[in-house]
Structures are given as structure tokens and as C-alpha cells.
Residue, then its C-alpha position, 0 to 999 in steps of 0.5 A: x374355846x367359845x364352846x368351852x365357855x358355853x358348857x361353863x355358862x350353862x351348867x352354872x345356869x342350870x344350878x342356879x335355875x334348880x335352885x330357884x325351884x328348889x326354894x320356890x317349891x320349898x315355899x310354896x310346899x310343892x315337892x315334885x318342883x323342888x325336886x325337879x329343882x334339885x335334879x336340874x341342880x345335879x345335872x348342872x353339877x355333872x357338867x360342870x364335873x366333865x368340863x372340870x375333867x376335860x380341863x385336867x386332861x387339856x393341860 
């Protein structure tokens, strides 16, 4: 269980770190950041979708 709530922290942590760079290169006019922001966005998204999906199937 502790694992599970791990997964969940961390993909909230990466959306929320890859939408920090977002803005910041946003800002600051630097692309590749903002879509490095993006991409870390996207993959805290995808995780947060396979434990979505591992919860559906447990139940």
C-alpha cells in the first residue's frame, strides 16, 4: 500500500514540477524548458493514468 501512495505522490510531483518549468520558460522565453516542463507533465499524467487503472482492476 505504501508503494501505491508513493506512485500517487510522485506523479503529482512531476506534474506539478513540469508545470513550474512550464511557466518559468514561458517567462523567461526558453522553449526547450517549457517543453521539457511539458513532457515531465505527461509523464506525471501517465502515471497517475496506470495507477488509476491498477485501482479499477483491484476493486
Amino acid at each position: 500500500m505504501a508503494d501505491k501512495k508513493d506512485q500517487k505522490t510522485k506523479a503529482k510531483a512531476e506534474q506539478v514540477k513540469g508545470k513550474a518549468k512550464e511557466v518559468v520558460g514561458r517567462a523567461v522565453g526558453d522553449e526547450p524548458m517549457e517543453t521539457e516542463g511539458r513532457l515531465e507533465q505527461s509523464k506525471g499524467d501517465a502515471r497517475q493514468a496506470k495507477e488509476k487503472i491498477k485501482d479499477t482492476f483491484k476493486h
